[in-house]
N, CA, C and O of each residue as an XYZ file, in Angstrom:
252
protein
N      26.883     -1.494      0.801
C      26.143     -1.344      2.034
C      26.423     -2.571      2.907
O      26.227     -3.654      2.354
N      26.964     -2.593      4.527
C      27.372     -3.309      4.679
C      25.454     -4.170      5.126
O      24.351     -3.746      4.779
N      25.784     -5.390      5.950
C      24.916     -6.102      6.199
C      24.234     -5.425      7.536
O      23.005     -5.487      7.508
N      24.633     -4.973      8.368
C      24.262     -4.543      9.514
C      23.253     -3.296      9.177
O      22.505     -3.066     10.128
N      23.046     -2.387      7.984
C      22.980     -1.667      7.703
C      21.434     -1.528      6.380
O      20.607     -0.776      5.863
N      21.997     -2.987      6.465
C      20.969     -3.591      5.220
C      19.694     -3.562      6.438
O      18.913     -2.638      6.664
N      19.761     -4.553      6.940
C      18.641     -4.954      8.519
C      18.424     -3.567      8.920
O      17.472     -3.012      8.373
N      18.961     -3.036      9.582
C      18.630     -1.440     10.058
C      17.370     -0.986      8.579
O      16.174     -1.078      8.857
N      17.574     -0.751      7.830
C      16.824     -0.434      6.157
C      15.373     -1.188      6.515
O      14.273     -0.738      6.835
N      15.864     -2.502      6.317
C      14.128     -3.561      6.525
C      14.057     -2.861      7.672
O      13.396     -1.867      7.370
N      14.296     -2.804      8.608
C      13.480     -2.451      9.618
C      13.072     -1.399     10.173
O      12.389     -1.390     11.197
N      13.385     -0.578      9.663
C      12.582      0.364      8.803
C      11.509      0.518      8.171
O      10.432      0.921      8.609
N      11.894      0.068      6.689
C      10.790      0.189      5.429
C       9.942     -1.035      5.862
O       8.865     -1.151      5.277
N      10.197     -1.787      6.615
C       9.058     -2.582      6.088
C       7.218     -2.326      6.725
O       6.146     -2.307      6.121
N       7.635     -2.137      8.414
C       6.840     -1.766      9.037
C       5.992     -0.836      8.658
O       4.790     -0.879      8.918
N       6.510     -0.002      8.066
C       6.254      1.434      7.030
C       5.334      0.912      6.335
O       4.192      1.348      6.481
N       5.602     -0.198      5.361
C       4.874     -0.460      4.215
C       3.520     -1.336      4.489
O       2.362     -1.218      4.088
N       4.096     -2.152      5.244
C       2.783     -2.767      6.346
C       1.545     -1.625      6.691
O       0.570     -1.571      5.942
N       1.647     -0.813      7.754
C       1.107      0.320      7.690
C       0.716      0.720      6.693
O      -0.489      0.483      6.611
N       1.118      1.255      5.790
C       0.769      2.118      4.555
C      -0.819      0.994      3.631
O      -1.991      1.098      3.267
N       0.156      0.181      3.686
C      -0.906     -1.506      2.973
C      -2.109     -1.683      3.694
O      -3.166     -2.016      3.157
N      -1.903     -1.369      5.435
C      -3.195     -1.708      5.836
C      -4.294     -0.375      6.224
O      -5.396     -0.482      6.761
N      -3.668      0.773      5.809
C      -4.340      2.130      5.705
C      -5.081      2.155      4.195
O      -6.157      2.615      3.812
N      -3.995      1.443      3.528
C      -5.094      1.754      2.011
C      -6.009      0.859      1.711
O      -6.827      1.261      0.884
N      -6.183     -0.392      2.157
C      -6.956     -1.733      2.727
C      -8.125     -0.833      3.602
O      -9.007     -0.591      2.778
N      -8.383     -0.426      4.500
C      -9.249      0.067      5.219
C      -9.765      1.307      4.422
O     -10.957      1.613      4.393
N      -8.935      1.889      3.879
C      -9.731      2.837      2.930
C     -10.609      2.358      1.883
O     -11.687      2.930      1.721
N     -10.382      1.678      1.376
C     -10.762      0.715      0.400
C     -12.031      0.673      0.502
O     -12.808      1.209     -0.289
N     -12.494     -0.304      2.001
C     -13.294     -0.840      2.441
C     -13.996      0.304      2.826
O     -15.086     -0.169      3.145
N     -14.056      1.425      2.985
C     -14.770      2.595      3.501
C     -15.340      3.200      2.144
O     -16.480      3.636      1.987
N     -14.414      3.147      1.276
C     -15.025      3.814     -0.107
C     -16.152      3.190     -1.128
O     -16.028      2.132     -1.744
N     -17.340      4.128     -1.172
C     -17.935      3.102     -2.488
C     -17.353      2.799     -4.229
O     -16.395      3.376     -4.742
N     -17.792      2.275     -4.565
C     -17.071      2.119     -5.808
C     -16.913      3.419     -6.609
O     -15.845      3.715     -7.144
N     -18.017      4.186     -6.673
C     -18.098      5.386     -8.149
C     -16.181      6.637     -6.833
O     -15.459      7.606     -7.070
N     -16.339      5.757     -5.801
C     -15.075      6.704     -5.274
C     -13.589      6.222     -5.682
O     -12.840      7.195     -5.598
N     -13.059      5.330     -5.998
C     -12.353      4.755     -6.436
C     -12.322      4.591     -8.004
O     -13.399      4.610     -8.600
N     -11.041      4.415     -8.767
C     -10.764      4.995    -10.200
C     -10.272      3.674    -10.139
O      -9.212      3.395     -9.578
N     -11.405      2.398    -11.003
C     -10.672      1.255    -11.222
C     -12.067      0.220    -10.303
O     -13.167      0.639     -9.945
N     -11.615     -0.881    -10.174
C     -11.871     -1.942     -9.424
C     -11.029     -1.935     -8.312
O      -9.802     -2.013     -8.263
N     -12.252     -1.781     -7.004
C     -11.415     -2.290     -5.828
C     -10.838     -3.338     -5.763
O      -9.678     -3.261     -5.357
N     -11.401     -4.799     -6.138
C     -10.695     -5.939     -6.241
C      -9.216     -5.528     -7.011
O      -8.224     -5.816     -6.342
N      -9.042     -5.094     -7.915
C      -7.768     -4.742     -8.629
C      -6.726     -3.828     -7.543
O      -5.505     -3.988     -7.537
N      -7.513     -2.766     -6.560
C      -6.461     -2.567     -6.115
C      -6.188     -3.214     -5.278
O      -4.967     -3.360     -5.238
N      -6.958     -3.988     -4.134
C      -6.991     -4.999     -3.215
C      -5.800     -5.680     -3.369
O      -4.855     -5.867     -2.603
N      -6.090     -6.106     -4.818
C      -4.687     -7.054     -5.293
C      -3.495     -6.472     -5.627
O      -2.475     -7.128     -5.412
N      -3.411     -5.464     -6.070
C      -2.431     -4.719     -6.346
C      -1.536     -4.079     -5.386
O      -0.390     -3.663     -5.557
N      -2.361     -4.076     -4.223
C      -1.393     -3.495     -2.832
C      -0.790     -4.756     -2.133
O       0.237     -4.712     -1.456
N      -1.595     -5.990     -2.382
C      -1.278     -7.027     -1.974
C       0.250     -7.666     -2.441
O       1.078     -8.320     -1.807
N       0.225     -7.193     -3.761
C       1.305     -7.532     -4.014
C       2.863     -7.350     -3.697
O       3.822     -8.121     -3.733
N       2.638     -5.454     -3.240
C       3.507     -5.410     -2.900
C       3.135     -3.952     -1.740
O       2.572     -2.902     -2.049
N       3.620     -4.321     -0.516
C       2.861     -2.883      0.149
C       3.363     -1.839     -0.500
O       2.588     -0.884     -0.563
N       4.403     -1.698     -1.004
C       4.937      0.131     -1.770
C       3.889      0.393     -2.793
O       3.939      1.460     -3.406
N       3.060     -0.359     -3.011
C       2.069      0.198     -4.177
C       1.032      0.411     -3.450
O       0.176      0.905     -4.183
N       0.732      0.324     -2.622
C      -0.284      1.192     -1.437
C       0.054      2.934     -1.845
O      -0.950      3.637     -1.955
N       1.437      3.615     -2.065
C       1.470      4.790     -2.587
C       0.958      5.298     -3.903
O       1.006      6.451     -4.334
N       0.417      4.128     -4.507
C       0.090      4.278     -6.261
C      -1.346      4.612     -6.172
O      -1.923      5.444     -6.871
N      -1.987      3.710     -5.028
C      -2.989      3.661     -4.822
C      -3.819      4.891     -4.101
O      -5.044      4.992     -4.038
N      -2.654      5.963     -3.479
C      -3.145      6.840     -2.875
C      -3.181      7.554     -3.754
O      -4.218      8.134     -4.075
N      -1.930      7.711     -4.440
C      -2.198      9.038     -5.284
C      -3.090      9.064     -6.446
O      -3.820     10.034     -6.653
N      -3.065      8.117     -7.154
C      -3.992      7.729     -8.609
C      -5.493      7.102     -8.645
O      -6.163      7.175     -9.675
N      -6.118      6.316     -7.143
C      -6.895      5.064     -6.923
C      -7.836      5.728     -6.513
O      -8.947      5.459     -6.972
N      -7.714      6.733     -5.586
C      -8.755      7.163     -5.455
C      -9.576      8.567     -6.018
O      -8.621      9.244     -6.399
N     -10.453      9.147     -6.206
C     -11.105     10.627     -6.617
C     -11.603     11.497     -5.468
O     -12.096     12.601     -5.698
């Protein structure tokens, strides 16, 4: 993949993931606990880590 092509990619995905991180962050904060499967602090941190796990969090995190 050349380099020009790489940048085009980030800029892309990243904005994406930003978004995604701060949609499941605000969900978070909207949900009470017995709604969420786990500790919010755990996912808090867990999306933090990396925004693509904001998708883990949608599909599995919440009930």
């Amino acid at each position: 993949m050349t380099t020009k092509r790489k940048r085009l990619l980030a800029a892309i995905i990243i904005p994406i993931q930003v978004v995604l991180a701060a949609l499941a962050w605000r969900d978070l904060a909207a949900r009470t606990d017995d709604q969420v499967r786990g500790a919010k602090k755990f996912w808090r941190i867990f999306v933090s880590i990396n925004p693509g796990n904001s998708v883990l969090y949608w599909l599995f995190g919440r009930r």
